[in-house]
mmCIF file as gemmi writes it, N, C-alpha and C atoms, coordinates in Angstrom:
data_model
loop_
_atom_site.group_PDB
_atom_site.id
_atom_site.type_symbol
_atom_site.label_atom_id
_atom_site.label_alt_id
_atom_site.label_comp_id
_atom_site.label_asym_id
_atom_site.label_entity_id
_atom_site.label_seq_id
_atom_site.pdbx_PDB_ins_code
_atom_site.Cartn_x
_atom_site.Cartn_y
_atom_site.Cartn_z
_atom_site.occupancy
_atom_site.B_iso_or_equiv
_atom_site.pdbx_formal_charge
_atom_site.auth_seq_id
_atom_site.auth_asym_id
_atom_site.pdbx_PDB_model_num
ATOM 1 N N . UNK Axp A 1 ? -24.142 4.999 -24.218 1 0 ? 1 A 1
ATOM 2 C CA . UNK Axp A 1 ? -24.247 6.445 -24.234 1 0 ? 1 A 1
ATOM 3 C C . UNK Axp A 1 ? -23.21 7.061 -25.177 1 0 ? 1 A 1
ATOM 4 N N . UNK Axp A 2 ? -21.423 6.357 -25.149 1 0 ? 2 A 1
ATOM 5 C CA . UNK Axp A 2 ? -20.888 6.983 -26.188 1 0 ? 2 A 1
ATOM 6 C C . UNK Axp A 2 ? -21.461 6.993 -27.874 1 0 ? 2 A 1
ATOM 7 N N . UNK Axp A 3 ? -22.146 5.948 -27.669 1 0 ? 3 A 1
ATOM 8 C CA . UNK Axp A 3 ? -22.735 5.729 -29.392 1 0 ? 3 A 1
ATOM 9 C C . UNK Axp A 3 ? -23.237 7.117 -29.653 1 0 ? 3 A 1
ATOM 10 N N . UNK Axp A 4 ? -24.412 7.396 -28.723 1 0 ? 4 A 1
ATOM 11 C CA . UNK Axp A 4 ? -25.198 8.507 -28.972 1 0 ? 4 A 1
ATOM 12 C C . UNK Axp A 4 ? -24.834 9.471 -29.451 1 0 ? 4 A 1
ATOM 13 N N . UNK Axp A 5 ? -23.291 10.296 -28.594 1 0 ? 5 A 1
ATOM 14 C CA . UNK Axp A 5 ? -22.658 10.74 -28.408 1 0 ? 5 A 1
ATOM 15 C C . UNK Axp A 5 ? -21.268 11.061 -29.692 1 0 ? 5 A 1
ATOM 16 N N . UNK Axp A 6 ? -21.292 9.917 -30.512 1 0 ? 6 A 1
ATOM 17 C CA . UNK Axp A 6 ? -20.705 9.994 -31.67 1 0 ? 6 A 1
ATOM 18 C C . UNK Axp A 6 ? -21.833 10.5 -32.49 1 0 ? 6 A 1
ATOM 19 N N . UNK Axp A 7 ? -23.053 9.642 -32.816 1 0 ? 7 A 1
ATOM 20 C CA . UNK Axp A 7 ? -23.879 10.191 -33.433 1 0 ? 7 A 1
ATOM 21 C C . UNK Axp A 7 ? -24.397 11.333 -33.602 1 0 ? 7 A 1
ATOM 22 N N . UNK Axp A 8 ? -24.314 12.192 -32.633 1 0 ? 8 A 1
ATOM 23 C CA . UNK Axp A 8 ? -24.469 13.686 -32.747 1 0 ? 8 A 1
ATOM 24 C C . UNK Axp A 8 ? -23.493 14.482 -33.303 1 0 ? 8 A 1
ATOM 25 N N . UNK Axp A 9 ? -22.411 13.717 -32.83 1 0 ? 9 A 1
ATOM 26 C CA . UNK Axp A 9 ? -21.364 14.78 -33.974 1 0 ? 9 A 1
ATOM 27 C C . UNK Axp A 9 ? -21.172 14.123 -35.248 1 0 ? 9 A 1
ATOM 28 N N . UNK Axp A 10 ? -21.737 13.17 -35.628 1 0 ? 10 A 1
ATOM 29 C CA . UNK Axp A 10 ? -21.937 13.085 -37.165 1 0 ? 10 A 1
ATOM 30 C C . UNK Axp A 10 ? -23.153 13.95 -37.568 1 0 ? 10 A 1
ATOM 31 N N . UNK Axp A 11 ? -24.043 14.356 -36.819 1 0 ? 11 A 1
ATOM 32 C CA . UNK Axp A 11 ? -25.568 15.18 -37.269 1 0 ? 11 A 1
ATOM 33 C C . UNK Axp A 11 ? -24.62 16.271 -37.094 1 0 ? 11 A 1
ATOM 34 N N . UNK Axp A 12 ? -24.279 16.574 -36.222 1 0 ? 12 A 1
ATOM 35 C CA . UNK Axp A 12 ? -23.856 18.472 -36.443 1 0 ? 12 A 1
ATOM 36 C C . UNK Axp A 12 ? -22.842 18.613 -37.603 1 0 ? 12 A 1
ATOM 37 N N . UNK Axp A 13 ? -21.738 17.605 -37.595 1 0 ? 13 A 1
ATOM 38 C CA . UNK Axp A 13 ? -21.074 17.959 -39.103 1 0 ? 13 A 1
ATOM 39 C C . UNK Axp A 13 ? -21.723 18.014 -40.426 1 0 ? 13 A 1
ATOM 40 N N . UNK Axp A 14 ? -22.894 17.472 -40.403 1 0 ? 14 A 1
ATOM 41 C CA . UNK Axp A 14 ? -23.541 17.327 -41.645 1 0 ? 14 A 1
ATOM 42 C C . UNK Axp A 14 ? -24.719 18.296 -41.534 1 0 ? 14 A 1
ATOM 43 N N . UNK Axp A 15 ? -24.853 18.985 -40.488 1 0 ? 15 A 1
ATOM 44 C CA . UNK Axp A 15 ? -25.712 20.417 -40.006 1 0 ? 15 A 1
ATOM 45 C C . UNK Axp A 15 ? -25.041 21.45 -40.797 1 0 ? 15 A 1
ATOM 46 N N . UNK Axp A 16 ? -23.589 21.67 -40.777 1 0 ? 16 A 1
ATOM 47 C CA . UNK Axp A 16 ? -22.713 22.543 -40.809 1 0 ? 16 A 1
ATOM 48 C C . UNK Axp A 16 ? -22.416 22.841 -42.208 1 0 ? 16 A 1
ATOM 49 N N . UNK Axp A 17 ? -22.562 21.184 -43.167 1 0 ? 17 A 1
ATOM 50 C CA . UNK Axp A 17 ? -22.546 21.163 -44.325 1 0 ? 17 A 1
ATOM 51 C C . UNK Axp A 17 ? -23.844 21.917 -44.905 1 0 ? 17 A 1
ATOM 52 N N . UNK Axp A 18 ? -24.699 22.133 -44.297 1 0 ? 18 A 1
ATOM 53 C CA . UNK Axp A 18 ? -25.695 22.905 -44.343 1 0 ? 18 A 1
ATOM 54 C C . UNK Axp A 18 ? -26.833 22.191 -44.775 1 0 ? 18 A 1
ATOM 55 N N . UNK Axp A 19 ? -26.433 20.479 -44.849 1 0 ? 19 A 1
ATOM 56 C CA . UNK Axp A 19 ? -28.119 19.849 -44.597 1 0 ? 19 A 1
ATOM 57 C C . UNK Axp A 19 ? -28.803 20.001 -43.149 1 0 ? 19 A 1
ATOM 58 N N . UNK Axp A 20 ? -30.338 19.84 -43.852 1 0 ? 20 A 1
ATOM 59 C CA . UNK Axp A 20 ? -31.366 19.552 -42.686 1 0 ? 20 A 1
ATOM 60 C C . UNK Axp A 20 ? -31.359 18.866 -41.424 1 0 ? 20 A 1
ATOM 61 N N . UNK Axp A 21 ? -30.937 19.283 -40.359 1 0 ? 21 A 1
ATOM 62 C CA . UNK Axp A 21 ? -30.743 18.193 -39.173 1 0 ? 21 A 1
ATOM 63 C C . UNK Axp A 21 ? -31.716 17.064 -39.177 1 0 ? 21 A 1
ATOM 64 N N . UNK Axp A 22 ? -33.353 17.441 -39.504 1 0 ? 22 A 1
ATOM 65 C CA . UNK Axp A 22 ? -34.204 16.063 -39.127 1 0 ? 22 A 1
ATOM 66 C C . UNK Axp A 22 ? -34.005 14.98 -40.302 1 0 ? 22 A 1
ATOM 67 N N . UNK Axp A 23 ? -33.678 15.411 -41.67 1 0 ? 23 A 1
ATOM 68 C CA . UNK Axp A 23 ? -33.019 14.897 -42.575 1 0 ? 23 A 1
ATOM 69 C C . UNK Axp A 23 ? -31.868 13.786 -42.357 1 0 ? 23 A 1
ATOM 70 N N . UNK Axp A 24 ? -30.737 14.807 -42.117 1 0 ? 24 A 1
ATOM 71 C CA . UNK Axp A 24 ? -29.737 14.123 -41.214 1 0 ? 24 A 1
ATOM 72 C C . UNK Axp A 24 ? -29.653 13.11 -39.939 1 0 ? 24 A 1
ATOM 73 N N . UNK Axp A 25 ? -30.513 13.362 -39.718 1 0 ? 25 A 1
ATOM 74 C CA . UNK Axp A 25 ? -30.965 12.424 -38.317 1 0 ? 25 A 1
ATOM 75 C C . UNK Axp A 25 ? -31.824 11.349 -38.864 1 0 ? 25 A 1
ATOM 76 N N . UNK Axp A 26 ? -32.182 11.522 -39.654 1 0 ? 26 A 1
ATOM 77 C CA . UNK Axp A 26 ? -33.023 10.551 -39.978 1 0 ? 26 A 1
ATOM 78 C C . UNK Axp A 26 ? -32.029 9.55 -41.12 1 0 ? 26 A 1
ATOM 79 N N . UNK Axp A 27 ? -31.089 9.987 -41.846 1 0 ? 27 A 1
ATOM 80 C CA . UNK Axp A 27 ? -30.074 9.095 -42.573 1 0 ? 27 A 1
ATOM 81 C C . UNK Axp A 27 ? -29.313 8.238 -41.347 1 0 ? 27 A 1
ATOM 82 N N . UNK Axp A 28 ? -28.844 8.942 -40.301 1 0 ? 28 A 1
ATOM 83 C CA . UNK Axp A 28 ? -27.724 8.383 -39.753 1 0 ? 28 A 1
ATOM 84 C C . UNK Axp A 28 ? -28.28 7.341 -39.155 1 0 ? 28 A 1
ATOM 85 N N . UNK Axp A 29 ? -29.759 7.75 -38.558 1 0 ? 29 A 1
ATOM 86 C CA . UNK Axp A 29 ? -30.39 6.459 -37.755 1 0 ? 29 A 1
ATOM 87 C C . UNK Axp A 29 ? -30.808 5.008 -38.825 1 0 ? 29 A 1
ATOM 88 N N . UNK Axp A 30 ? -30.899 5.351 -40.226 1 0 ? 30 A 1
ATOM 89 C CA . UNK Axp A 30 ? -31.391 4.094 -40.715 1 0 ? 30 A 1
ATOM 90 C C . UNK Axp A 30 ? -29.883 3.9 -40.94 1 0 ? 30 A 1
ATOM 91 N N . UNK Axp A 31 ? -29.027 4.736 -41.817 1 0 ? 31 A 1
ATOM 92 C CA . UNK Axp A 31 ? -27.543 4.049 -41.747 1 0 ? 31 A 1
ATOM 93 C C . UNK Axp A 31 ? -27.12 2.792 -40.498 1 0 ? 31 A 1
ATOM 94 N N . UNK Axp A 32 ? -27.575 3.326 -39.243 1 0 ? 32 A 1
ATOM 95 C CA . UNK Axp A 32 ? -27.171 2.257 -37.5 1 0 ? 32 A 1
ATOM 96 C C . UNK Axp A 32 ? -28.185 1.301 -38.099 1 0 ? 32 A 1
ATOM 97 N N . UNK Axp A 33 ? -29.041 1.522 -37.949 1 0 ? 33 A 1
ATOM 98 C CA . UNK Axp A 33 ? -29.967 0.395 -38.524 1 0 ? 33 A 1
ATOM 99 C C . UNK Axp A 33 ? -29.999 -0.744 -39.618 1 0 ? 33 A 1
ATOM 100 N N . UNK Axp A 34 ? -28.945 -0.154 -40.424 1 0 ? 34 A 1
ATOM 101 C CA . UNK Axp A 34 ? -28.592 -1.039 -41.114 1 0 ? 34 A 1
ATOM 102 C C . UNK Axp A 34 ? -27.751 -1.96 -40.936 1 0 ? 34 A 1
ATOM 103 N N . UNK Axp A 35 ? -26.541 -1.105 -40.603 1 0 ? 35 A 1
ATOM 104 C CA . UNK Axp A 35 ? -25.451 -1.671 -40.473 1 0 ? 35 A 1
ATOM 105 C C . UNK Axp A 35 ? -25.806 -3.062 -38.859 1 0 ? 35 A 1
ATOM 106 N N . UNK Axp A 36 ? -26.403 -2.88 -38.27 1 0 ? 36 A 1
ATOM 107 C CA . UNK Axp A 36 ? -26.978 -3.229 -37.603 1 0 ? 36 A 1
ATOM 108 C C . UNK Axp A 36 ? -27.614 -5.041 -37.878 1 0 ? 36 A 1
ATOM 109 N N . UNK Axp A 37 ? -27.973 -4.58 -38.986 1 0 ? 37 A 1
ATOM 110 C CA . UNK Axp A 37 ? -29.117 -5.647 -39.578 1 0 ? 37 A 1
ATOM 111 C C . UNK Axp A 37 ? -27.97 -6.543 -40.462 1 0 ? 37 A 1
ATOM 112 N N . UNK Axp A 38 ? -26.781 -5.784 -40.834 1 0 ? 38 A 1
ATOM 113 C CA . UNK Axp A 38 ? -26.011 -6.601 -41.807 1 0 ? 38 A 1
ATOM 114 C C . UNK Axp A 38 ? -24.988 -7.366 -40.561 1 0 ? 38 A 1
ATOM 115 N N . UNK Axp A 39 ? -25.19 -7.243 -39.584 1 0 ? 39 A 1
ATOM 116 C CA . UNK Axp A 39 ? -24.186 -7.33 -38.534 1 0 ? 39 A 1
ATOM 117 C C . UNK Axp A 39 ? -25.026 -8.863 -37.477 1 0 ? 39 A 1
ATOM 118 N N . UNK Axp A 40 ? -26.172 -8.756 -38.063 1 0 ? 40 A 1
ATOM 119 C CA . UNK Axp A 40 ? -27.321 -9.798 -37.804 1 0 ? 40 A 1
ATOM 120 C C . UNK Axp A 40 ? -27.828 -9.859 -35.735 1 0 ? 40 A 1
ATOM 121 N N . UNK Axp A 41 ? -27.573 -8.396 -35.787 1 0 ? 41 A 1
ATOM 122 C CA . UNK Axp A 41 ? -28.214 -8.055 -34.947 1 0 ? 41 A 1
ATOM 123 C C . UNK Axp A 41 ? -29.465 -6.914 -34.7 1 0 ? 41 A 1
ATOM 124 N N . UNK Axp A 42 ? -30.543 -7.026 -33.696 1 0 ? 42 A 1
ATOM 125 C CA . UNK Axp A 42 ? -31.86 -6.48 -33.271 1 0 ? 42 A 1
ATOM 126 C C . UNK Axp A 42 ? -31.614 -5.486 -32.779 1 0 ? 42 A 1
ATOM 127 N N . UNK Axp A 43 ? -32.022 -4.347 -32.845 1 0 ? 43 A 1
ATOM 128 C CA . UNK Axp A 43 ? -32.179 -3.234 -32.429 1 0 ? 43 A 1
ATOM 129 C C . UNK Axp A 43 ? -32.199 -3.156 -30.675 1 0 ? 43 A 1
ATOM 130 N N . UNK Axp A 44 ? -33.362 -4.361 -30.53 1 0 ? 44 A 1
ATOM 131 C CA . UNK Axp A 44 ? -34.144 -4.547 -29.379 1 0 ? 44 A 1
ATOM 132 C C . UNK Axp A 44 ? -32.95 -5.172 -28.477 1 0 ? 44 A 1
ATOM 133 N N . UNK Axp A 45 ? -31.592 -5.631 -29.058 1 0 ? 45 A 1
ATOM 134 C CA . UNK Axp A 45 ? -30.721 -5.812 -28.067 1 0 ? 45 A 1
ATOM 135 C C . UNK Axp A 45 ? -29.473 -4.699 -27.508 1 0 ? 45 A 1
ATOM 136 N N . UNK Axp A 46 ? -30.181 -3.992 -27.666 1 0 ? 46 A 1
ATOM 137 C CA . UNK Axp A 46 ? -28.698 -2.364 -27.42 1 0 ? 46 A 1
ATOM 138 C C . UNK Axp A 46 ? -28.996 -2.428 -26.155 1 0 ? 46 A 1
């Protein structure tokens, strides 16, 4: 739940910068996703 919880305040700071939230939301989630994948772990295990 804290993950989430960081992740939103990376979307609202970058809200504030005055990009697009679904934009923004949509970078930060493939950003986790990546980093994720370079980390050689599945999504499907959170």
């Amino acid at each position: 739940m804290a993950v989430w919880w960081d992740l939103s305040r990376i979307v609202r700071h970058f809200e504030r910068q005055g990009l697009e939230r679904r934009a923004v939301k949509a970078a930060v989630m493939n950003a986790a996703l990546r980093l994720m994948k370079d980390e050689g772990e599945e999504p499907s295990t959170l």
